[in-house]
KOLFIVEX-540140 format. One line per 3 residues: number of its first residue (from 1); their letters; for each residue x negated, y negated, z of C-alpha. Coordinates in pm, 1 decimal. Layout:
N
NUM = A = X,Y,Z  ... .
//
This chain:
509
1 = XXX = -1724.5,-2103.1,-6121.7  -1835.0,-1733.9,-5995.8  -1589.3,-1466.6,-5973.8 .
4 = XXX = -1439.0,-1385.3,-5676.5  -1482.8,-1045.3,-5517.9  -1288.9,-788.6,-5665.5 .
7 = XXX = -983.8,-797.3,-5497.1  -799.0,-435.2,-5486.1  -415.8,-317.8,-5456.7 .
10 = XXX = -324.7,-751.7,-5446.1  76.3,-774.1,-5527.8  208.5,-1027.6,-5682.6 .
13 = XXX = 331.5,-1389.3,-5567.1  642.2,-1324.5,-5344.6  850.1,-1621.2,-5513.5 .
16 = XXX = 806.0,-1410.7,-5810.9  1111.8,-1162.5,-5677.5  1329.2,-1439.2,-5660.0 .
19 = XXX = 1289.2,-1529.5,-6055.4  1345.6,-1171.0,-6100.0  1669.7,-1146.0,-5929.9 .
22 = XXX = 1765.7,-1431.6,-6158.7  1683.4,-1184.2,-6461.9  1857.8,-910.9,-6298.4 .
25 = XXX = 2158.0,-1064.1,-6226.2  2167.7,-1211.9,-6656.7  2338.0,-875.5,-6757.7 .
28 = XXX = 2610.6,-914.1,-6504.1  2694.2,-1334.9,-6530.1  2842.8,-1298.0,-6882.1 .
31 = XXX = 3092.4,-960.0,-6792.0  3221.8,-1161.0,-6530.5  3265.0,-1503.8,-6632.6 .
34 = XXX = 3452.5,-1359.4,-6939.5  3692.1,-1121.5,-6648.1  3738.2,-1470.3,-6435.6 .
37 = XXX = 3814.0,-1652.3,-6794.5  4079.1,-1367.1,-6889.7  4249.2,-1315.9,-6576.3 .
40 = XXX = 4246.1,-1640.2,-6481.2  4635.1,-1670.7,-6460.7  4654.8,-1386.4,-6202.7 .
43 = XXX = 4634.7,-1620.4,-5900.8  4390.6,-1648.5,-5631.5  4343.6,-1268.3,-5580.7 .
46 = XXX = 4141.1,-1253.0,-5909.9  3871.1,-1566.0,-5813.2  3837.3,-1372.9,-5459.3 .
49 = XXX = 3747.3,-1078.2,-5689.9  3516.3,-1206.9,-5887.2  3357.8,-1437.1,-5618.8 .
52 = XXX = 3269.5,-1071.3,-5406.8  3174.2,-882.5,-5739.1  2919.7,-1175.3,-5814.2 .
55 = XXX = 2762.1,-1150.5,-5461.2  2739.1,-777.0,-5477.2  2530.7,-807.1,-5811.7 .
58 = XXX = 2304.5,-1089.1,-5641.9  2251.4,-826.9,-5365.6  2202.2,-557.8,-5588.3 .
61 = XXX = 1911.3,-755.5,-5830.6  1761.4,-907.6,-5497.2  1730.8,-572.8,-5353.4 .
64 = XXX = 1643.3,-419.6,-5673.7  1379.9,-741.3,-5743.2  1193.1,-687.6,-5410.5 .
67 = XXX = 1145.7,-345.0,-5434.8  969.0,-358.2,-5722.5  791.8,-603.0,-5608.5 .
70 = XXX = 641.6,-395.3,-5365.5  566.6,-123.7,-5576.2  370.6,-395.2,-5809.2 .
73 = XXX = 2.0,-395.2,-5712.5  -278.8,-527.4,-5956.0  -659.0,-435.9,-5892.9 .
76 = XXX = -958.2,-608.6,-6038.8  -1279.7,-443.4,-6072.6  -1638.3,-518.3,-6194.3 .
79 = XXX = -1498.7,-340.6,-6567.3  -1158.4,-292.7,-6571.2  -838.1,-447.6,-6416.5 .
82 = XXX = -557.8,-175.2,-6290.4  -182.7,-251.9,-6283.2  38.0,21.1,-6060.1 .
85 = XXX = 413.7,-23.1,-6093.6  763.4,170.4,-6122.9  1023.3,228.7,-5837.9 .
88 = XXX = 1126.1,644.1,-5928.2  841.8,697.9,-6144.3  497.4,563.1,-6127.5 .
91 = XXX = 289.0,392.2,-6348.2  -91.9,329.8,-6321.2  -241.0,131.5,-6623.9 .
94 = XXX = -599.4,58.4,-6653.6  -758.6,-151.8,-6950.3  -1168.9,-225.8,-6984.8 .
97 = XXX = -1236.0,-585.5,-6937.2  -1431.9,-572.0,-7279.4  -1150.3,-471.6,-7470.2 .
100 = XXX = -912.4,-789.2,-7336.7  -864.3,-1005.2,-7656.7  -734.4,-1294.4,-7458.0 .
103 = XXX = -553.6,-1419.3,-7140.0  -228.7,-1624.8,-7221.5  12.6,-1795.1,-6984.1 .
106 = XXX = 357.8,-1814.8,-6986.2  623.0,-2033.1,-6759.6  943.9,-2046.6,-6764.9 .
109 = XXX = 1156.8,-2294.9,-6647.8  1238.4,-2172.1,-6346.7  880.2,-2050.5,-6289.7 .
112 = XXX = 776.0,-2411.2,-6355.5  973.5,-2530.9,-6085.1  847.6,-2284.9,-5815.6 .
115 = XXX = 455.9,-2324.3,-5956.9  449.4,-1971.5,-6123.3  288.5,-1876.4,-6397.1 .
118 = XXX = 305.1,-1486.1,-6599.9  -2.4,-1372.1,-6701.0  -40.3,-1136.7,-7024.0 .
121 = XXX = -371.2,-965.4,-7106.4  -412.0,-886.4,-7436.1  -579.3,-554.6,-7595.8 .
124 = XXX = -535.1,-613.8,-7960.0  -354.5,-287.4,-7919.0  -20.0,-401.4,-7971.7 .
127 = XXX = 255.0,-538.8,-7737.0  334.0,-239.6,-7597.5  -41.6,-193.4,-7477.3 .
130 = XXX = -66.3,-483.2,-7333.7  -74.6,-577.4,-6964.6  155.7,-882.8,-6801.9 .
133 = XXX = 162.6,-981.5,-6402.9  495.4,-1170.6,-6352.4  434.5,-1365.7,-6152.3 .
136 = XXX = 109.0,-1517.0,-5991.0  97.9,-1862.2,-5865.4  -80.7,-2151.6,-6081.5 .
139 = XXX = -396.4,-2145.9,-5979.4  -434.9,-1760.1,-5836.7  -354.0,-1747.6,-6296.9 .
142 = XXX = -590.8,-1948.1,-6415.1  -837.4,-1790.9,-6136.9  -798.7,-1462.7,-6266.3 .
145 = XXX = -781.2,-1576.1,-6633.7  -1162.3,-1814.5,-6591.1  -1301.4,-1433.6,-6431.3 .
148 = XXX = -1143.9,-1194.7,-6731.8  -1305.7,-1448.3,-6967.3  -1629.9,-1497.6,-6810.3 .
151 = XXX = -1674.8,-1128.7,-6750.1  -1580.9,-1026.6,-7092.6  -1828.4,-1250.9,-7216.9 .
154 = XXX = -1644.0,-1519.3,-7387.4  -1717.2,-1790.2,-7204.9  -1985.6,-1920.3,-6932.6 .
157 = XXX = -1803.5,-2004.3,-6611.2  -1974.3,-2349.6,-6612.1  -1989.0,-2506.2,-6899.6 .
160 = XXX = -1598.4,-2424.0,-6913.3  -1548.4,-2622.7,-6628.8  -1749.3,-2852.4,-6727.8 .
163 = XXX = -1518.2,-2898.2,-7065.6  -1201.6,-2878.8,-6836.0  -1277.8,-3230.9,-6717.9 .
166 = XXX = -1350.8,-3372.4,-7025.9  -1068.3,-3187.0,-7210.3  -790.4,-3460.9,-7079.2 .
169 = XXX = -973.1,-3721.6,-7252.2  -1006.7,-3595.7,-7600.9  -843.2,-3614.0,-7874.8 .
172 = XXX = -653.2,-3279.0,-7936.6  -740.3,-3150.6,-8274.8  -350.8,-3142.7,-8377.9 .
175 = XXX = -66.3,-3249.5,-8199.5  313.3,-3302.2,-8295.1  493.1,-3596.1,-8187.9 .
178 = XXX = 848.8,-3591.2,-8058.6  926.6,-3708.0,-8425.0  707.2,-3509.7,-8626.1 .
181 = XXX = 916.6,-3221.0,-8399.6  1208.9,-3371.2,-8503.2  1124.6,-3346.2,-8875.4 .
184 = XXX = 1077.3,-2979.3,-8833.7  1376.7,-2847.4,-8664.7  1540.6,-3077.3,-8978.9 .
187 = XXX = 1357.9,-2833.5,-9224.8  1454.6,-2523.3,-8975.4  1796.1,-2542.7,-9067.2 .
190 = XXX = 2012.2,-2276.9,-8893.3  2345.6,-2111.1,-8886.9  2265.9,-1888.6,-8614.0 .
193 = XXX = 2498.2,-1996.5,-8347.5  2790.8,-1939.4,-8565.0  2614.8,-1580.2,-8594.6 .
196 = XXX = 2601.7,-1603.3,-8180.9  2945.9,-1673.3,-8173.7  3076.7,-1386.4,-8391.5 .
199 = XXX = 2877.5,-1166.1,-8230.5  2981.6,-1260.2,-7920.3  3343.7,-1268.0,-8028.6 .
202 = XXX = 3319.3,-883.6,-8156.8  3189.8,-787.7,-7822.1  3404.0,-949.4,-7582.3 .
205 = XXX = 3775.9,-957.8,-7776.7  3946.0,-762.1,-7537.3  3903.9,-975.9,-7302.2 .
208 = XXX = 4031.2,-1292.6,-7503.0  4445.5,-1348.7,-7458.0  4461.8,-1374.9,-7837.1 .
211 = XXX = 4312.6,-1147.0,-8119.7  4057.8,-1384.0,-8248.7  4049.1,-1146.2,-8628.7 .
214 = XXX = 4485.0,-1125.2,-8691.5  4419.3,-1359.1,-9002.9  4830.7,-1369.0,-9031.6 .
217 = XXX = 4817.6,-1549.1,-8629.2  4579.3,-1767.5,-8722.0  4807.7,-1884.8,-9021.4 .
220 = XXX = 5123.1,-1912.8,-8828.6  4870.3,-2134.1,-8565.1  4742.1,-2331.0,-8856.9 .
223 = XXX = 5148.0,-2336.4,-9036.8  5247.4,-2651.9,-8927.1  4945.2,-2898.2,-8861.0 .
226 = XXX = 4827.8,-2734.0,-9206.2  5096.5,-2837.2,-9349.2  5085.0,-3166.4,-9433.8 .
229 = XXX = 4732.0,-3086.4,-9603.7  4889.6,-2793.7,-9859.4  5141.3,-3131.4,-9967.4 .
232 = XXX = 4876.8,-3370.3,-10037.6  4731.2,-3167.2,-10387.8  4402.5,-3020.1,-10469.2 .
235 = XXX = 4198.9,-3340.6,-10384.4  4262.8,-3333.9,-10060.8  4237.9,-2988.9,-10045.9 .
238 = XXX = 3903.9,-3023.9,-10197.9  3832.1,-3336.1,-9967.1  3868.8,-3120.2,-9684.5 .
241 = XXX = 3631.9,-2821.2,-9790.3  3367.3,-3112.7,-9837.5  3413.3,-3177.6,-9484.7 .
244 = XXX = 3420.1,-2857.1,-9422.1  3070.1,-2773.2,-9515.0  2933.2,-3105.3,-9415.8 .
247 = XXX = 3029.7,-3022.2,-9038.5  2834.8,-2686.9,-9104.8  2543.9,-2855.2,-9239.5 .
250 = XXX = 2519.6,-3056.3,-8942.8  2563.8,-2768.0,-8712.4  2325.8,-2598.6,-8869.9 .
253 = XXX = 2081.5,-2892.7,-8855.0  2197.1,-2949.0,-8488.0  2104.2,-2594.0,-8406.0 .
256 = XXX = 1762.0,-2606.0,-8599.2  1640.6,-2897.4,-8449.8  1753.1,-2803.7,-8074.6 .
259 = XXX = 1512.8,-2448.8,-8161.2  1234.1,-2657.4,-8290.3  1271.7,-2865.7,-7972.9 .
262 = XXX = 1264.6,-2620.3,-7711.3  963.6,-2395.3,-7887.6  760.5,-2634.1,-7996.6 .
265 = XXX = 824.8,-2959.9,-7714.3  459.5,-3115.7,-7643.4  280.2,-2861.3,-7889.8 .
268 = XXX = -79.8,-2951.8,-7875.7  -454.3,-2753.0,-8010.2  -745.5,-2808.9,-7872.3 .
271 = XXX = -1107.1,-2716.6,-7945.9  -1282.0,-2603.0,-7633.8  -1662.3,-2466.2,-7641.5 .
274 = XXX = -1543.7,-2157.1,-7755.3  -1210.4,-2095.7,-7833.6  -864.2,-2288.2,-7960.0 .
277 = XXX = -633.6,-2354.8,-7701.9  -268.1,-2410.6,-7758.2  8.4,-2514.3,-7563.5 .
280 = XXX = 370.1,-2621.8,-7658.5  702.1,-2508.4,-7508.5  1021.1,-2748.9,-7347.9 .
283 = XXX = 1161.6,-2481.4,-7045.7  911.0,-2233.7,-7098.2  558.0,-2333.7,-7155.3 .
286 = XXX = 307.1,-2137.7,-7328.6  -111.5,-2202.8,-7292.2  -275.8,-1931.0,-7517.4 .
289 = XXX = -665.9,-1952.8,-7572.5  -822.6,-1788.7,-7928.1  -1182.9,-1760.2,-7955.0 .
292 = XXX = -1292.0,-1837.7,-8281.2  -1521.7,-1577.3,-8322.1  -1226.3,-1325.3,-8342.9 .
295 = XXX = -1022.7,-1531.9,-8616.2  -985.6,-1288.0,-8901.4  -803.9,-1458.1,-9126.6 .
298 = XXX = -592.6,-1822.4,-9220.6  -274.6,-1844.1,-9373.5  -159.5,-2170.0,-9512.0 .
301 = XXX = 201.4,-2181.5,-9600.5  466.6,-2438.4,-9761.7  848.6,-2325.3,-9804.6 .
304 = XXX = 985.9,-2488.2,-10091.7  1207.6,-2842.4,-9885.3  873.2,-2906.1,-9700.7 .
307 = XXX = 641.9,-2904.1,-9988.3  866.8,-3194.9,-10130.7  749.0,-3409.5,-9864.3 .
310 = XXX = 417.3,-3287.6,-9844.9  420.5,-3096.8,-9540.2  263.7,-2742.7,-9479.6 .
313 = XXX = 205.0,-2517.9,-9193.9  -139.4,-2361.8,-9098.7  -151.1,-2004.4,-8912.8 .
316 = XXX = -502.1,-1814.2,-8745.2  -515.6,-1429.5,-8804.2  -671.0,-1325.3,-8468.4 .
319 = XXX = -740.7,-951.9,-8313.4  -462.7,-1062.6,-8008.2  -111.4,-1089.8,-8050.0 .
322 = XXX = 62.0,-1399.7,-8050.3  418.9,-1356.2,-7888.9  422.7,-959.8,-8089.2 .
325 = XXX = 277.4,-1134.1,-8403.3  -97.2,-1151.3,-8534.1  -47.3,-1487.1,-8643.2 .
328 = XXX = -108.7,-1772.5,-8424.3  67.6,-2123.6,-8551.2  -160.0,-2382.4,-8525.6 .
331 = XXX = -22.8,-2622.0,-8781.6  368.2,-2547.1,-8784.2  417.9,-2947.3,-8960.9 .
334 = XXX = 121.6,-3080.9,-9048.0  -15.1,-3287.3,-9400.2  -312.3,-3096.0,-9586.4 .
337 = XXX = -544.1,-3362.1,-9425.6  -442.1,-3238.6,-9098.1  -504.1,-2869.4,-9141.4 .
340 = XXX = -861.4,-2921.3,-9281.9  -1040.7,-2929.1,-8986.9  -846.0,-2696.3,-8809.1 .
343 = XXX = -970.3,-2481.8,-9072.7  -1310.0,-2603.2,-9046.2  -1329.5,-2515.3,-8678.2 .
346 = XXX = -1212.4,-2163.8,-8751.7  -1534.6,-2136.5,-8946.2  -1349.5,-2052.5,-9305.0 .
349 = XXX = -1315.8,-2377.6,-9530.7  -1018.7,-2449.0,-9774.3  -1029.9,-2386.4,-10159.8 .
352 = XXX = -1286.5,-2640.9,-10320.9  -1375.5,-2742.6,-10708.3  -1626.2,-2457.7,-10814.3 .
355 = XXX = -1414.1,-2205.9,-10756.4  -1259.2,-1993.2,-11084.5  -866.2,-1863.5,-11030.4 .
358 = XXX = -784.9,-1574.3,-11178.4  -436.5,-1414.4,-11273.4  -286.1,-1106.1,-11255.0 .
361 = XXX = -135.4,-936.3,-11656.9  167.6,-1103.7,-11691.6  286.5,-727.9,-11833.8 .
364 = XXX = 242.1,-577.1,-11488.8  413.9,-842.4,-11368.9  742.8,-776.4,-11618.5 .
367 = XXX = 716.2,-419.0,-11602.6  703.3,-454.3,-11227.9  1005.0,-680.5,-11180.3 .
370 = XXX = 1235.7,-447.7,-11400.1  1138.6,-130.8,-11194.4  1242.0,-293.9,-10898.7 .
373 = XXX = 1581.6,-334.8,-11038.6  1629.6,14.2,-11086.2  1787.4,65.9,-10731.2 .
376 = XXX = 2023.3,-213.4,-10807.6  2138.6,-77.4,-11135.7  2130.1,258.2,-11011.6 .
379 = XXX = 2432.7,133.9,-10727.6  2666.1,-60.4,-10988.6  2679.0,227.9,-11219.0 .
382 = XXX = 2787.6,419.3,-10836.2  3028.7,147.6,-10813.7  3194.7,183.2,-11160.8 .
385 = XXX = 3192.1,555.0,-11125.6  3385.0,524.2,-10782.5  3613.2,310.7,-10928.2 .
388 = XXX = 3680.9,533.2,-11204.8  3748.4,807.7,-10992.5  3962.5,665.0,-10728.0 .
391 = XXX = 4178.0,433.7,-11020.5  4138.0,553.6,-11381.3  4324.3,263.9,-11506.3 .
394 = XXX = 4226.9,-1.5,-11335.4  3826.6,29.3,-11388.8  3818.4,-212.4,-11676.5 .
397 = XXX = 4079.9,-473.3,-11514.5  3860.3,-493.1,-11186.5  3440.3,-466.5,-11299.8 .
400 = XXX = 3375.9,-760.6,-11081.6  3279.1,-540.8,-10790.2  2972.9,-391.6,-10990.9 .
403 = XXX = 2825.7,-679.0,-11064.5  2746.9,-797.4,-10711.5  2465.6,-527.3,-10697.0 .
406 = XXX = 2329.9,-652.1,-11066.3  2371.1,-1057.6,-10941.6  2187.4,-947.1,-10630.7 .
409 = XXX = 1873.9,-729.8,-10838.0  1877.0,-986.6,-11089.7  1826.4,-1221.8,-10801.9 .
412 = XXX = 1543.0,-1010.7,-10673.1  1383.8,-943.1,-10964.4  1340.6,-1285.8,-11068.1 .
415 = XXX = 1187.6,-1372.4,-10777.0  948.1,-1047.1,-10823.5  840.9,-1161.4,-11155.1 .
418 = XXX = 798.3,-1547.2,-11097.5  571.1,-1443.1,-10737.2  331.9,-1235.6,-10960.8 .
421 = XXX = 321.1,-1488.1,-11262.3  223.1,-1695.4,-10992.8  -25.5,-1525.6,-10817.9 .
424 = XXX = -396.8,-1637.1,-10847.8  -726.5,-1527.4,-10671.3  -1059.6,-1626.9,-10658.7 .
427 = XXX = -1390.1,-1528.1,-10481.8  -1706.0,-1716.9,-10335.6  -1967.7,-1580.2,-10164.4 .
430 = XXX = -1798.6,-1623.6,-9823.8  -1426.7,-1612.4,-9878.1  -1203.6,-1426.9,-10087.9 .
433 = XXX = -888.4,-1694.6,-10172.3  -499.2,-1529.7,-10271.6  -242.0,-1802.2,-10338.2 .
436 = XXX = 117.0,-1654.9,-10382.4  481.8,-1689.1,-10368.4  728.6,-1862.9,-10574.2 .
439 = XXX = 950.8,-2055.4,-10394.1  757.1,-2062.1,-10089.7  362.4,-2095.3,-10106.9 .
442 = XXX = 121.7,-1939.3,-9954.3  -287.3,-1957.0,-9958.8  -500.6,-1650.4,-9758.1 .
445 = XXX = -809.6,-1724.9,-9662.9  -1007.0,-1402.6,-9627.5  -1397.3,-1426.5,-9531.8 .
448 = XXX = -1545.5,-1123.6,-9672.0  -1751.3,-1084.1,-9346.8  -1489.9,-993.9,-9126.8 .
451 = XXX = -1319.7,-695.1,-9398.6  -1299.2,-375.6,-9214.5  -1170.0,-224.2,-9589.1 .
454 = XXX = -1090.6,-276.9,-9933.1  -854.7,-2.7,-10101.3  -697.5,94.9,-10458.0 .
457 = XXX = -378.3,174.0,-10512.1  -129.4,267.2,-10828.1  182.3,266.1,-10800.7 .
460 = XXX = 372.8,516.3,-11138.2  465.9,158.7,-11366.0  84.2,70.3,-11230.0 .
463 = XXX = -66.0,412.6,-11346.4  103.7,402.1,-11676.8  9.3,90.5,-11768.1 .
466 = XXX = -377.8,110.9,-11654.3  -315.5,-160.2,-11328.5  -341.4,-139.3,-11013.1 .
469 = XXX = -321.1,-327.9,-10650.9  -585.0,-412.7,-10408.9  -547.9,-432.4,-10036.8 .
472 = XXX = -781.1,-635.7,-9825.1  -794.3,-468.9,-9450.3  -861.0,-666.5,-9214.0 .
475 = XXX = -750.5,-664.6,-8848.2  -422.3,-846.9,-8826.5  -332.4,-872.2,-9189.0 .
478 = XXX = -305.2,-696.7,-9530.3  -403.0,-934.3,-9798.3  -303.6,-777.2,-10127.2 .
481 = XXX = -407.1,-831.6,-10535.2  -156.3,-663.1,-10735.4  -177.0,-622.5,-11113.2 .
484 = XXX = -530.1,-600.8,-11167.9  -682.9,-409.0,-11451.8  -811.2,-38.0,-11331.4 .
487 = XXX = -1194.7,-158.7,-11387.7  -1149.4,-491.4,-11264.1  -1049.1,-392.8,-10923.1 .
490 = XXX = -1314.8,-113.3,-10957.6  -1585.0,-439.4,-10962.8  -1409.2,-656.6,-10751.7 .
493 = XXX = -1423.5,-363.8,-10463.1  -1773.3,-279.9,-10541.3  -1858.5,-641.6,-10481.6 .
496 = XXX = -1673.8,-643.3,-10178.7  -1820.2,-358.6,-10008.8  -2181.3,-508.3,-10100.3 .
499 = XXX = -2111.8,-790.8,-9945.4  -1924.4,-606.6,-9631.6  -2252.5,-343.2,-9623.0 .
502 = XXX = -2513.4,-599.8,-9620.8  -2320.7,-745.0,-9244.3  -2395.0,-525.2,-8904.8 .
505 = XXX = -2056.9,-547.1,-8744.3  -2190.6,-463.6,-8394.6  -2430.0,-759.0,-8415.5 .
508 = XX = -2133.3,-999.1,-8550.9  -2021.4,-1342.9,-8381.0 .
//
């Protein structure tokens, strides 16, 4: 397919306003349904006042929505695309075609339902560099994503189409079933919407006819059907704190799975000529391209429930962002069998037989752990001196406050010292491999090709001891070996750098 002329000062689709009078108005729905919920009892006079104040901010966002819509214009050029915007102020953005990372679609649910698609074009910049058109229609997006790609290079125009057809009737290279989806929003288990609901709580209370935090109302509430449970003896009382937390265990798996659902509904990665391509999403579907020759890195993780079973997760390191984040899930569920030639196709390859782990001192790894309690200590003996001060006599009846900063460092340190005692690398002549973590697991997969640095750093228990860390730079991530021995990270950077010195970078696919 061959570009279409360059097309300058084009707006936006004009269904697009109407989505963002829906966003405009999301501020303004919650105020007012909690006003109509509270006053409620005031007669009609209160439902005519809500019923005008909700059209006035509908007019308001539609008016607002449409105006910028006509201040939106988007221009595409020969080397650079051009995005003009703002209402009082204006703002002109313009971004080389050769530095666009990748062209990702987003739809939303509404979007979906009026054929809309937002279009983000990423620098590798950051998120706030980057450029997004909300919204284009379906195929006016994938138009303009086909000519970014094809004029930055990263594709040719026909054999893309050509793989288009066929795409439908492969195989994707990893896909998650609505039960393999299932099994992951069990392993996501949440407790954010009682965190939703608190928060929500604090900020509209004044508007509730009770106060939802008098603990003495809610046991005069509670007094009488409560009753009967005080009479019935610590069993029962015990019986019904077991419930207790089993309805909050299900709540919480409730609320993880509905996440999981609506994130990762239909996810599917495919292997086009060039790039990965993912989509997954339930109301708002994602399709993000990332062309293997910009994979930097691969992180293979397992947190501690899912490595039970046998499950793991597989992430790509990539120059573009990924919803504000480097890494790009390609394997959130998957078995190790599964990630392999996801791997594979990212040109890195998974730790084999030949290779020789090393560990970090386990000294570095004690004297570490106990200077990071320092802070810890350092607040209980604020706590017992504030306790002292404020109650002279009561400091050795009541110590249990100071100990929730040691139980907390202890906790911390533990977790310090079992990660390093834990740590292993190991080095071929194409990779450099870092497994880590205690609990949860993780393997890096650095190839020493794409390293933009290698540093050496002490930190003062480091220095004193003769150790040291070393940091692996490369774009997206910040592999790290701590506890080395001064001379052994001295050779192990000196080997690196050969290796990096001996690649041309600008000649590098």
């Amino acid at each position: 397919m061959s570009p279409d002329p360059a097309v300058r000062g084009q707006r936006t689709n004009p269904r697009g306003f109407l989505i963002k009078t829906v966003e405009n108005l999301r501020p303004t729905i919650l105020p007012i349904g909690i006003f109509l919920f509270a006053k409620a009892d005031e007669g009609s006079t209160i439902l005519i006042i809500g019923a005008v104040m909700s059209a006035l901010a509908t007019l308001v966002g539609g008016v607002i929505a449409y105006l910028q819509w006509t201040r939106l214009t988007y221009s595409l050029g020969e080397t650079e695309i051009r995005v003009e915007s703002g209402l009082l102020s204006r703002k002109v953005r313009s971004v080389p075609i050769e530095r666009i990372q990748d062209v990702s679609t987003t739809q939303g649910f509404l979007a979906r339902l009026l054929g809309l698609v937002e279009i983000t074009f990423e620098t590798g910049a950051g998120a706030g560099e980057d450029i997004a058109l909300s919204y284009l229609g379906e195929e006016e997006g994938e138009r303009l994503r086909q000519v970014i790609r094809d004029r930055a290079g990263e594709a040719d125009a026909v054999a893309d189409a050509a793989y288009s057809e066929e795409e439908a009737e492969r195989p994707p290279l990893f896909a998650m079933s609505p039960r393999r989806i299932l099994t992951f929003g069990v392993f996501n288990f949440s407790l954010i919407v009682f965190g939703v609901t608190g928060a929500f709580l604090a900020q509209f209370d004044d508007f509730l006819p009770f106060d939802v935090w008098d603990i003495d109302g809610w046991r005069e509430r509670l007094a009488g059907p409560g009753a009967w449970l005080a009479g019935l003896g610590a069993l029962a009382q015990a019986i019904g704190i077991a419930v207790l937390v089993a309805t909050l265990g299900i709540l919480g798996v409730l609320t993880g799975i509905v996440r999981t659902a609506l994130a990762q509904w239909n996810f599917r990665l495919d292997r086009t000529e060039k790039d990965f391509r993912r989509r997954r999403g339930m109301f708002t579907r994602t399709d993000v391209t990332l062309p293997i020759r910009r994979v930097q890195a691969a992180i293979v993780d397992a947190r501690p429930v899912e490595a039970l079973f046998g499950w793991r997760g597989a992430a790509l390191v990539s120059l573009a962002a990924d919803a504000g984040a480097s890494h790009h899930d390609v394997a959130p569920l998957a078995r190790p069998e599964e990630i392999a030639p996801i791997i594979t196709e990212a040109k890195l390859c998974m730790p084999h037989e030949g290779l020789t782990w090393e560990r970090v001192s386990p000294a570095h790894a004690v004297a570490t752990a106990l200077w990071r309690l320092r802070w810890w200590a350092a607040l209980a003996m604020a706590v017992l001196v504030f306790q002292y001060v404020a109650e002279p006599d009561g400091l050795l009846a009541s110590p249990r406050l100071a100990l929730v900063p040691v139980v907390i460092g202890a906790w911390k340190s533990l977790r310090t010292l079992m990660a390093l005692l834990r740590l292993r690398y190991a080095m071929d002549e194409e990779q450099v491999y870092i497994r880590s973590g205690w609990l949860s697991s993780i393997l890096e997969l650095v190839p020493r090709e794409k390293l933009h640095t290698v540093s050496i750093g002490q930190g003062v228990i480091a220095r004193h001891f003769g150790f040291a860390y070393l940091h692996l730079g490369v774009a997206g991530a910040y592999p790290t070996i701590e506890g080395l021995p001064l001379a052994r990270a001295h050779a192990i950077r000196a080997e690196l750098m050969g290796s990096m010195q001996r690649r041309d970078f600008s000649r590098l696919n």
